[in-house]
Residue, then its C-alpha position, 0 to 999 in steps of 0.5 A: x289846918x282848918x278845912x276850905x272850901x273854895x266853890x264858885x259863889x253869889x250872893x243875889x241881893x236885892x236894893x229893898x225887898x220886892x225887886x225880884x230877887x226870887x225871880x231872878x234867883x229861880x230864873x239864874x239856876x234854871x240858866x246855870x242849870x241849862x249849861x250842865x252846872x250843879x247848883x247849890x242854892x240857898x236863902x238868907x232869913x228865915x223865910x220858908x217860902x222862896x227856898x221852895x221855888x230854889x227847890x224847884x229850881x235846881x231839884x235839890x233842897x235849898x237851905x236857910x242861911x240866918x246870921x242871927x238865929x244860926x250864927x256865923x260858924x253855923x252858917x259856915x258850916x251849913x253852907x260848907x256841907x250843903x256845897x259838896x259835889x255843886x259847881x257853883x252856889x248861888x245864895x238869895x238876899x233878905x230884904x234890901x242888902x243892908x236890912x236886918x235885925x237892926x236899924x244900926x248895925x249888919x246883924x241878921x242882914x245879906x250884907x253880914x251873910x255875904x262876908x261870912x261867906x266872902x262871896x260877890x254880890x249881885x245887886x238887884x235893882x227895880x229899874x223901871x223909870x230910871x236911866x242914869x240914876x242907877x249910877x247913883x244907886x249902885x255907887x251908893x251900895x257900892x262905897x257903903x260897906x268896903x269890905x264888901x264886894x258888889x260885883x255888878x246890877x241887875x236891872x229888872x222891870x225893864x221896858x225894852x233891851x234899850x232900856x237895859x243898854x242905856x243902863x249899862x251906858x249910865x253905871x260902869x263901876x258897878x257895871x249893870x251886867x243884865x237884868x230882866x224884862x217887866x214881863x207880866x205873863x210870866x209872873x207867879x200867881x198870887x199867893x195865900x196871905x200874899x205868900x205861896x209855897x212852889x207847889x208842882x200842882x199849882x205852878x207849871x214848871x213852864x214857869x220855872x224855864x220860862x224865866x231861865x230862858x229870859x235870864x239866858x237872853x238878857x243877862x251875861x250869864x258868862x260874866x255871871x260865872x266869872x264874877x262867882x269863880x272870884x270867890x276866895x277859899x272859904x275857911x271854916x272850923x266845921x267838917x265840910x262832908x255832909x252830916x253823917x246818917x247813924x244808924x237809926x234808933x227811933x222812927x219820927x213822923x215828919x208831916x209833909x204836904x200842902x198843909x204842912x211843908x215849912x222846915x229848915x233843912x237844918x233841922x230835919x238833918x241834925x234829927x237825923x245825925x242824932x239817930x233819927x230816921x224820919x218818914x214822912x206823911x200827909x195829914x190831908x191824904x194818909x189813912x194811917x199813921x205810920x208805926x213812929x216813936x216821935x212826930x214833928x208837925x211843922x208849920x204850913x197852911x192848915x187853914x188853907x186845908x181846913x175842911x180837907x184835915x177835918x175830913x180826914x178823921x182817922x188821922x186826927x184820932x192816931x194823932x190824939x191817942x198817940x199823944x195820950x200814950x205819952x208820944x213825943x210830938x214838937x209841934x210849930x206855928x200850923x202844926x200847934x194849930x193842927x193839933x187844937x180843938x178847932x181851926x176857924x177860918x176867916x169865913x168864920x167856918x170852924x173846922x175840928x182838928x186833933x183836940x190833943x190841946x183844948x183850945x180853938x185857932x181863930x185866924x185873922x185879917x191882920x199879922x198877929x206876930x213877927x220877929x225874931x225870938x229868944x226862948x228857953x222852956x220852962x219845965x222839963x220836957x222832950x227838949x231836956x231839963x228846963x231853961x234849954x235855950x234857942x233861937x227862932x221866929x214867929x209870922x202868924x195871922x192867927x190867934x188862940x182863945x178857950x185856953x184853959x187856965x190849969x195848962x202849962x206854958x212851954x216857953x218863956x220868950x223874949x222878942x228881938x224887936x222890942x224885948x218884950x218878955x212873953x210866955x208862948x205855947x204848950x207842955x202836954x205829957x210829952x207835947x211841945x206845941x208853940x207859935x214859935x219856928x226854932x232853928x236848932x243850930x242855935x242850940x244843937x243839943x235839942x235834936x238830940x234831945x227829940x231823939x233820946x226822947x223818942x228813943x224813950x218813948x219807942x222803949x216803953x212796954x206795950x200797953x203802957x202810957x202816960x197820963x192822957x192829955x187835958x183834952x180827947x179826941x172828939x168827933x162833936x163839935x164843941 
């Protein structure tokens, strides 16, 4: 008999992007929240940005939901584990409901996320302009896909609660069971290459409430809850307890604050099912490294944070001389950009950072790179032995120039958009720093391995060390 799982769900779909799903997303929690309910929220794709404001939504974690990074049985499982002890789960959309890693199919897409889960859809919808159109709108999702269930609209941008009557008059089937006012005072600020992170400092949780209190008035939050509580029990192969923490064997530095935030929830929780207790700390403000046996450095803004990460040069030398005593450091996307030579920034500033990887980041006015890749490493490394293979994705603004030639690339990778074949990022000793965001549920050995590695590593007699990196620590610019 397969375990289930029958918690009250909601898929928040959006009819293209830019409609505001995570308004009303953030804003749904802070109103289910407001009625005693336990929220368990999470976020179709890849995206590292909007589980931030779910975050501060609900004050717990939001976890990704990726159909074609994770697969269905590990979207399952994650959504299993991560529901344990809520009322109600509430999962926002990519994109429009239907869009995903392909023109002519569900893959990577809510749609498919949606059935995995056999969940009720919430579509939103921007409505400003329409009246009886939205008839034709919901009708159309409606019949697109029968075997999925859109339960009702949400009509945002409107202009008047006249507006939203009007709307509920046009479309019975699906019905329009609230939406949300085209209030320009409430908006979130503008964000950093048109994206920002729900950082406390930056963003009131005012904000956050302001938004419950208008989906409380505007929305039948009643309806809301009945149409969720119509979810079917969910099968799954997977244990539904959360991941067991082990007892530790190795200690990995997770770098985290303004500069370095962009991690699956996924991830940090396979590395500590492994055996790995994991400390965080901040490159921006920590004097010190902490006593760890491995270091992940994810992706964030480091060259939002450039003068700041430059200034502190105390820890730019532990990280280098940690990586040239044979460390294991993973590093992705703003972590490979920490660990270069230099970071130029727009302004055309350069800014010093950790020098473990003789190369210099030049950031740029146009998206670099997109998409989805396939990857597998190219030499034996704190991953395993070579050819260990994974998916994940890319979205950078920046590039890399002043790579030497001697340096070994650390991955062989395949883009999903046009199959272009490319090799990515660098091997150092036990260094593996790329462009590349891996979801290691797509191959879950890889946790593991960091972990084994790090034990290794932690292992070691005093004194010892591997051969240093091709490039030390220096305080000169270059």
């Amino acid at each position: 008999m397969r375990p289930e799982t029958g918690i009250p769900r909601l898929v928040v779909a959006g009819a293209s992007s830019g409609v505001g799903k995570t308004t009303f997303t953030v804003g749904l929690v802070r109103a289910l929240r407001s009625r005693g309910l336990k929220v368990a929220v999470f976020k179709c794709g890849p995206d590292y940005l909007d589980p931030t404001y779910h975050a501060r939504a609900a004050g717990v974690p939001s976890h990704n939901l990726d159909g074609w990074m994770m697969g269905r049985d590990a979207v399952i499982a994650t959504f299993a584990r991560a529901s344990v002890g809520a009322d109600i789960a509430i999962i926002e959309g990519v994109m429009g409901l239907f869009d995903g890693a392909s023109a002519t199919d569900q893959s990577g897409s809510t749609a498919e996320i949606a059935k995995w889960l056999d969940a009720p859809v919430l579509l939103v919808v921007d409505a400003s302009g329409m009246a009886r159109s939205i008839a034709a709108v919901g009708r159309g999702f409606a019949e697109f896909d029968p075997e999925l269930h859109v339960a009702a609209l949400i009509c945002n941008r409107l202009g008047s609660k006249g507006h939203l009557q009007l709307l509920r008059e046009a479309s019975a089937r699906p019905p329009v069971i609230g939406g949300l006012p085209n209030e320009v005072s409430a908006g979130f600020p503008e964000r950093h290459l048109g994206l920002r992170t729900a950082d406390e400092h930056a963003i009131d949780d005012a904000l956050f409430q302001r938004w419950g209190e208008l989906v409380g008035q505007w929305c039948d939050l009643d309806g809301i809850i009945s149409f969720a509580a119509k979810a079917g029990p969910l099968r799954t192969d997977a244990p539904v307890a959360p991941l067991s923490l082990r007892e530790s064997k190795c200690a990995i530095g997770v770098a985290h604050d303004e500069a370095f935030h962009f991690y699956y929830e996924d991830n940090l929780a396979r590395l500590e099912n492994a055996g790995a207790r994991l400390i965080r700390f901040s490159p921006l403000r920590d004097a010190r490294l902490p006593a760890v046996d491995g270091l992940y450095l994810g992706g964030g803004y480091p060259e939002a944070h450039a003068a700041e990460l430059e200034r502190n040069a105390a820890m730019r030398r532990q990280i280098a001389e940690f990586a040239a005593r044979g460390g294991v450091v993973y590093a992705e996307c703003g972590g490979l950009m920490y660990l270069c030579s230099e970071l130029q920034t727009l302004d055309g500033m350069r800014y010093r950072m950790c020098g473990v990887i003789p190369a210099r980041t030049i950031m740029c006015e146009r998206l670099q790179a997109l998409g989805y890749v396939e990857a597998r490493t190219l030499h034996d490394s704190i991953f395993g032995p070579a050819g260990a293979g994974f998916r994940g994705h890319q979205f950078r603004y920046s590039r890399l120039e002043s790579v030497p030639s001697g340096i070994m690339p650390a991955l062989a990778i395949r883009r999903r958009r046009d199959g272009a074949a490319l090799e990515e990022g660098f091997s150092l000793n036990n260094v593996i720093a790329s462009y590349v965001h891996a979801h290691w549920a797509s191959n879950p050995a890889m946790a593991q391995a960091m972990t084994e590695a790090c034990v290794r590593a932690g292992e070691k007699p005093t004194g010892e060390s591997a051969a240093r990196p091709q490039a030390a620590f220096k305080e000169e610019k270059q």
